[in-house]
Structure formats: C-alpha cells, structure tokens
C-alpha positions in Angstrom: 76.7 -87.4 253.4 76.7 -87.0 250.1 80.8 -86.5 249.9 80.9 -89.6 251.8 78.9 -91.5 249.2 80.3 -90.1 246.4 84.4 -90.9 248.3 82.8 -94.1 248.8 81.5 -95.1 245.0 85.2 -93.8 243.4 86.5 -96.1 245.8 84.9 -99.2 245.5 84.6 -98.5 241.2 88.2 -98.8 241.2 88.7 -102.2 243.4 86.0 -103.0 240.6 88.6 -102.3 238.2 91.3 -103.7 240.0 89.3 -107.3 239.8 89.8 -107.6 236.8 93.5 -108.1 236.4 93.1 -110.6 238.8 92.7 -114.6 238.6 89.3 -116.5 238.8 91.2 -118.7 242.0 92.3 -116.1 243.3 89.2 -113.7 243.8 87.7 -117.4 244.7 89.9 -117.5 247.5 89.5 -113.9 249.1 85.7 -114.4 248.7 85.9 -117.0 250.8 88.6 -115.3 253.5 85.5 -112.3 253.7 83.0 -114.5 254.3 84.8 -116.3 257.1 85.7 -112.7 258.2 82.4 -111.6 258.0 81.4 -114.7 260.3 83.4 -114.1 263.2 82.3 -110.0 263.0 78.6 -111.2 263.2 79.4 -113.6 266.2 81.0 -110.1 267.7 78.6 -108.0 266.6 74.9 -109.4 265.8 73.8 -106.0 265.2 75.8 -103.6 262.8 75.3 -100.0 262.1 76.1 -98.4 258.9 75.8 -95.1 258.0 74.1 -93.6 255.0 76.3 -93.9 252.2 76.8 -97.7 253.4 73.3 -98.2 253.0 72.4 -96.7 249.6 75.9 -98.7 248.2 74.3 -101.9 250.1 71.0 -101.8 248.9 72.4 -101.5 245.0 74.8 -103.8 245.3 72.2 -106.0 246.5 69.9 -106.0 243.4 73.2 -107.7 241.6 72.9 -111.0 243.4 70.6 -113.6 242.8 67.4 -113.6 244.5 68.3 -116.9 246.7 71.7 -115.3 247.9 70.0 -112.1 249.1 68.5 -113.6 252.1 72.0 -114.5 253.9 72.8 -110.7 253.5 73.6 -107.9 255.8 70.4 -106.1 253.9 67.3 -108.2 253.6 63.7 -107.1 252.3 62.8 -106.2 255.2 65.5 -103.6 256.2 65.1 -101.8 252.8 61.9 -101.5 253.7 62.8 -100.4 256.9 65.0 -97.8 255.2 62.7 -96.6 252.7 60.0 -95.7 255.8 62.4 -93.8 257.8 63.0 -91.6 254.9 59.6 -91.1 254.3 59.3 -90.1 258.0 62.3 -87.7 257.6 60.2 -86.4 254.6 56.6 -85.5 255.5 57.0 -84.7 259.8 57.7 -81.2 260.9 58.0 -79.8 263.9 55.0 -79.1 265.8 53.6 -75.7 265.8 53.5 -73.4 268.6 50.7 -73.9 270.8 47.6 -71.4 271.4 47.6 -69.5 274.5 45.6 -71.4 278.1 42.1 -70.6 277.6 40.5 -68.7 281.2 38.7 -70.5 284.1 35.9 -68.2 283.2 35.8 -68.9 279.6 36.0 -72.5 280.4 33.2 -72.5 282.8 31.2 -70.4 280.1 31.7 -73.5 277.5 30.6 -76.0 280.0 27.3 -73.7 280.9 26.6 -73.1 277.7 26.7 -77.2 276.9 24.7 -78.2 280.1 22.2 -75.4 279.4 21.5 -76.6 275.8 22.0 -80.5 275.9 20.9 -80.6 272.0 23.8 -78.1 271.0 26.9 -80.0 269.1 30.1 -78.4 269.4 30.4 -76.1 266.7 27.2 -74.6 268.0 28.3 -73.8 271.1 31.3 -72.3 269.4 29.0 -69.8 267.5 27.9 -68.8 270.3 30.9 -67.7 272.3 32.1 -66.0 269.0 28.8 -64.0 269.2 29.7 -63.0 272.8 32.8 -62.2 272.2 35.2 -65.1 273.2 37.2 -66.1 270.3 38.5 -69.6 271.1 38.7 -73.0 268.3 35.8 -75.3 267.7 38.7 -78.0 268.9 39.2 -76.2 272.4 35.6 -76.4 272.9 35.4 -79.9 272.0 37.9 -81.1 274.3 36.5 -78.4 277.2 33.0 -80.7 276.8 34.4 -83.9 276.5 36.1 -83.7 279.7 33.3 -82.4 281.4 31.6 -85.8 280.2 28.9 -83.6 278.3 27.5 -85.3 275.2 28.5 -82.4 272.7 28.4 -84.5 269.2 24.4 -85.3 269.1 24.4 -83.6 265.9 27.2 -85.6 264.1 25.9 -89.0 265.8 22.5 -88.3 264.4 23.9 -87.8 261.0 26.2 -90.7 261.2 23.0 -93.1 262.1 21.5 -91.5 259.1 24.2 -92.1 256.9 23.9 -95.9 258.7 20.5 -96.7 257.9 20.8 -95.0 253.8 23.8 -97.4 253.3 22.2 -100.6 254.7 19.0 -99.3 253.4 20.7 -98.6 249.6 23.5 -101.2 249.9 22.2 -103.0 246.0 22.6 -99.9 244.5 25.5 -98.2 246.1 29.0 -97.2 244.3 31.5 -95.9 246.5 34.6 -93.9 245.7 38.1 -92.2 247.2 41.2 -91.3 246.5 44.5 -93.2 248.6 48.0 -92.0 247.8 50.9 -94.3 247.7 55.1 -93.2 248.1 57.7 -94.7 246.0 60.8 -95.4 246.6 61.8 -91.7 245.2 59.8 -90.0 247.9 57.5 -89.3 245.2 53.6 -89.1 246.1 51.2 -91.0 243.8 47.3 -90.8 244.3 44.9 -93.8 243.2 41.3 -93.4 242.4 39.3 -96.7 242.6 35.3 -97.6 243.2 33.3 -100.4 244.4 30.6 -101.9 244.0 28.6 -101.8 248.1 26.5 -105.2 247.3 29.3 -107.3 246.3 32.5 -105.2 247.4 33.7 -105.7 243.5 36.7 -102.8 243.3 37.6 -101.2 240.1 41.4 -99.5 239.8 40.4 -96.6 237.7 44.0 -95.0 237.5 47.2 -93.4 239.6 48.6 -90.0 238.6 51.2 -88.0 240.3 48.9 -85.0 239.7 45.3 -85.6 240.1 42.9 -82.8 238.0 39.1 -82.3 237.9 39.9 -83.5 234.1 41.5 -86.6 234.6 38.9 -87.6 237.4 36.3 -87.0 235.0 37.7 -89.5 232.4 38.3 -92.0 235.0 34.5 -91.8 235.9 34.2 -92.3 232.4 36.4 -95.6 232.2 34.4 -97.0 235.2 31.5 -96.3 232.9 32.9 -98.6 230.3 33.9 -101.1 232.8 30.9 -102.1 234.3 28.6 -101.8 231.1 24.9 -102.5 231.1 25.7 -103.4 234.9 25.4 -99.3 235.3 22.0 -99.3 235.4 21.4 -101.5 238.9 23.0 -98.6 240.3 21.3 -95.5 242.0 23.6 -93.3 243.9 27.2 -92.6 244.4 29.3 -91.7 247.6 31.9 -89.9 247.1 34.0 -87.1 249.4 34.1 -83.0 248.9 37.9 -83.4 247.6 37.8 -81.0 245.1 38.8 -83.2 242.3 35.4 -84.4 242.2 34.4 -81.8 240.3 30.7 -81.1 238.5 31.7 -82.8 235.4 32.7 -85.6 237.4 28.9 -86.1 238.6 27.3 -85.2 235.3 29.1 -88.4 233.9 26.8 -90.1 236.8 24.1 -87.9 236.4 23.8 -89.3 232.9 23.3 -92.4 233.9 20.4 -91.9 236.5 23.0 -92.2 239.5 22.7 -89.5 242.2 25.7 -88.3 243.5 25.9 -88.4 247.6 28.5 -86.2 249.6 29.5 -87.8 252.5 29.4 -84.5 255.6 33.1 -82.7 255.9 36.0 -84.4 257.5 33.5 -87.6 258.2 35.6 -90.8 256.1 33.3 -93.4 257.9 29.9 -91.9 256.4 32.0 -94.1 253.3 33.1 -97.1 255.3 33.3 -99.8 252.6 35.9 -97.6 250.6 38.0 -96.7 253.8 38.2 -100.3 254.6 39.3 -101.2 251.5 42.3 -98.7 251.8 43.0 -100.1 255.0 43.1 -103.4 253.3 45.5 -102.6 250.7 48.0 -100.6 252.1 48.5 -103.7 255.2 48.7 -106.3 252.3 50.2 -104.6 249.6 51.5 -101.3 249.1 52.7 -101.0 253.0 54.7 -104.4 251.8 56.9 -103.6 249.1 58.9 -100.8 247.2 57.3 -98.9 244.8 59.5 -97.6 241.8 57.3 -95.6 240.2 53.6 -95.2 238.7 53.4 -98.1 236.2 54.9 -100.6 239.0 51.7 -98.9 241.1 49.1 -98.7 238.9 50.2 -103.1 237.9 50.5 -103.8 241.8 47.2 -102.4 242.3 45.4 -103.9 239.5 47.2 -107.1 241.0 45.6 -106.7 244.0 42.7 -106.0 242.9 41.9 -109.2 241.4 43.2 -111.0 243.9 40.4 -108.7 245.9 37.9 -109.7 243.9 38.6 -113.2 243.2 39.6 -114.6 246.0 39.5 -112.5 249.4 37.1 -113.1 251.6 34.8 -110.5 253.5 33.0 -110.6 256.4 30.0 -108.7 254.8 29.6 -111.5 252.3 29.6 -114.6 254.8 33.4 -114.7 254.3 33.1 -115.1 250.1 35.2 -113.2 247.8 33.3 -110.9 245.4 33.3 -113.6 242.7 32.6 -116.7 244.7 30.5 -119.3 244.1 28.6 -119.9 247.1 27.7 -123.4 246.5 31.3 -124.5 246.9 31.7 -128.5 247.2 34.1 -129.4 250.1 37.7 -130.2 248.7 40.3 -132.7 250.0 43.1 -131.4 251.5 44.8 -133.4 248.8 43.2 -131.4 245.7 43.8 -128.1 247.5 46.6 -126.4 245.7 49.0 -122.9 246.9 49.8 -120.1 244.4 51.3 -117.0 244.7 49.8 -113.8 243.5 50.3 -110.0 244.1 54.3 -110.3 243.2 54.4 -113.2 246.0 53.0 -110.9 248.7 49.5 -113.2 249.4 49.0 -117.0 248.8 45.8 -118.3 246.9 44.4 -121.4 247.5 42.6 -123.5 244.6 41.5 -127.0 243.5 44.8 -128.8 242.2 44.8 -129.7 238.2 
C-alpha cells in the first residue's frame, strides 16, 4: 500500500505541475467536463470503493477546499470519521486468545454444591475454596458455573455497592470525584485526561491531558485543582478516586492537606464512582467520539471547550434538569428572544436570551 500511495502522489504532483502551463479557460473547462463525468459515475455507481492510498490522497486534498464545497464531495466529515475509527479498530483488536480447557461434570457440580451449601459465599469465596481442595479453575469459570445455576453468588459485591450507594447520597455536598479517560488522535496516538467534579453541583474541572501520565504529573494536577476551586476547598470532605496507580501517596497528601479523605472505590468496580463515569460517557458521545483529534493541544482546548459548555449550559437530571451554573429562578422567555449559538467547535448548539 504504501508503493501505491507513494506511485500515486508522484503522479498526481506532476499533473500539478502540468497545470500550470495551462490557461485559466481551459482548466475551467475540464473542471467542468469531470464534474459532469463524475455525475453520470454517481448515477452508475452511488456507492464507490477506494482503496487506501485513494483515501489518505482524498482526505488531504480535501482540507484544500473551502469548507462550503466539502459537503458535495466523495469524502464528507462523516467518512473521515469513519476512516479514522476503522484504523483505530485495526490498531488496538487482537486475536482472541486460546481458550482454557472444559472444566469436569464433577468439578462443576462441586462449584454449584459448594454455592447452595453456603448461600452467603460470593464468588471469589467459593473459588478459595476449591483451590484449597485442590481444583484449580478461574474466579470467572466459577462465576459463570453459579450464574447459570441461578445461585445468587455476588451478595458480597451487592452489599458493598449499596454501601457505596448510601455514602454518596449520604456525602453528596462534600464529595469530589476523579478518573482518568483516554482519547485517540488522528495519529493513532493515545492521550489520557484527568478531570474532577464537584458531586453537589456536577461542576467538572479539566485538570490536564498527557501522552504519558506519572505519579508526578498527577500530583501537580491535584495541585492545580487546588488553585482552581480556592477557598471553595474547604466545603469538601472526601475524594473518590480509583486504585490506578497514578494516584500515587503524594497525590492524597495534596488532599490530606486540606482535611479531604481520600476514598478508593473496591477493584474493577467503575460504578462505586458513577458521577465521573457518566460524565465520560457524556463526553466521548458529544465530543471527542465526534471529531478528529490532531494532537494534545487540540484535546486539552476541545475538552476545556466542553467543559464549559458542561458547566454552563447542560442540563442534568440530578439537578432538576439545570446546568451546574444555572439560575434556578429563570423567567420564561419568548420564543422570539430565544437565540442559537454554536459552541464546542460547532458540535452542540446553546440556546440564550437574544441581545
């Protein structure tokens, strides 16, 4: 593929050259023989299928014309986009590996014993316990083995999720939540976003994106959020955070400082920190999942875009459908005085009273 893109630049560089010897009418006049030609093809064939090295020329070529004449192309917005997924797909799937060996009838009928027997018993306890007796088999195998026997195996991790249920609602006016997301650019390179929110009113902070997150750089970050909120910090009495290892200890002293207790949420458990998940759902349907991302300072601006568009004007169903930064005595407007701008490099519209 590569020869081919390469045969096919050389070429087309020297009908570049070639068009330059010639008249204005003349290059008038073949532009608009191909676009009659390219007319009766489409009536023909109303789907086309380039290969590779037609793509990447199409998709270049394309940034040259103006932004009203892209539209009427062969390659819209929403093919590149299309494009740039299927090579991220090509990128980060491998094959499957093989699969573990069919556990026993005996072993199987062992699991669900063992689950009937012991009703209070999660998974992983059961598990133990086979390992003890010799039967070396996954925690997932017994998992599935008691789910399909319709035995309620996960007791232990319900009764930790209500937990974690009742601190939050319980906590909610002093909660800060925060996670990491990561983001692919157009290069197939991986970028990872650290942000926090504010529980009570879902107010999210962009603290930074970095190719190469570090226990170091985390720490500053938690620093910067610091900064941001100000004398805000002290409403706040604990912090939710995952066991990702770029949370490191000097990343909760910086908390710790403050009076803020840092709370890990259990392993492998992203709802025990709902209100950041969601807003990662959020973003990536709205914003990142939307466009083509050149690199980090086109992330780290699209983000902060988003972010006050978040907080300024998106509503949330926690809040009685206002945005962070709403005024909830809002007077009813005319349809008249109700205005449309674009924000978030024209991905959302915002609504406002007209000037």
């Amino acid at each position: 593929m590569l020869v081919q893109l390469t045969y096919l630049l050389t070429t087309r560089i020297f009908a570049w050259l070639a068009l330059l010897c010639r008249s204005t009418a003349a290059k008038n006049a073949e532009i608009l023989i191909l676009r009659h030609e390219v007319t009766v093809l489409r009536r023909q064939v109303p789907t086309p299928k380039p290969n590779w090295p037609d793509r990447a020329l199409l998709a270049a070529l394309a940034r040259l014309l103006p932004r009203a004449l892209r539209g009427n192309r062969l390659v819209s917005p929403r093919t590149l986009l299309a494009w740039h997924q299927r090579l991220l797909k090509k990128k980060w799937t491998r094959p499957p590996p093989p699969g573990r060996p069919p556990i026993s009838e005996e072993v199987r009928d062992l699991v669900i014993r063992l689950g009937i027997e012991n009703p209070r018993w999660g998974f992983r306890r059961v598990h133990g316990e086979l390992r003890r007796l010799g039967h070396i088999i996954s925690t997932a195998t017994v998992r599935r083995i008691l789910r399909a026997a319709s035995l309620n195996s996960g007791q232990c991790r319900q009764k930790a999720r209500r937990e974690w249920t009742e601190f939050l609602r319980a906590q909610a006016n002093g909660l800060l939540a925060t996670d990491f997301f990561h983001i692919d650019t157009i290069g197939l390179q991986r970028l990872y976003a650290l942000f926090a929110m504010e529980v009570r009113t879902r107010t999210v902070h962009i603290l930074g994106v970095t190719a190469h997150p570090t226990g170091a750089w985390t720490t500053q970050q938690a620093r910067q959020l610091l900064w941001q909120v100000g004398d805000r910090i002290t409403n706040f009495t604990h912090l939710i955070r995952g066991r990702d290892r770029k949370f490191t200890a000097a990343f909760d002293a910086v908390f710790a400082s403050e009076g803020i207790n840092v709370a890990k949420i259990p392993p492998r458990s992203p709802n025990c920190n709902p209100h950041a998940e969601r807003f990662v759902r959020s973003v990536r349907e709205e914003c990142t999942n939307r466009v083509l991302i050149f690199g980090r300072g086109h992330a780290e601006q699209l983000l902060h875009d988003y972010a006050r568009h978040f907080n300024s004007h998106r509503p949330h169903q926690g809040r009685n459908q206002l945005a962070p930064l709403d005024d909830p005595n809002v007077i009813p407007l005319p349809t008249t005085q109700i205005a449309r701008r674009q924000a978030v490099t024209g991905l959302i519209n915002e609504y406002h009273r007209a000037s």
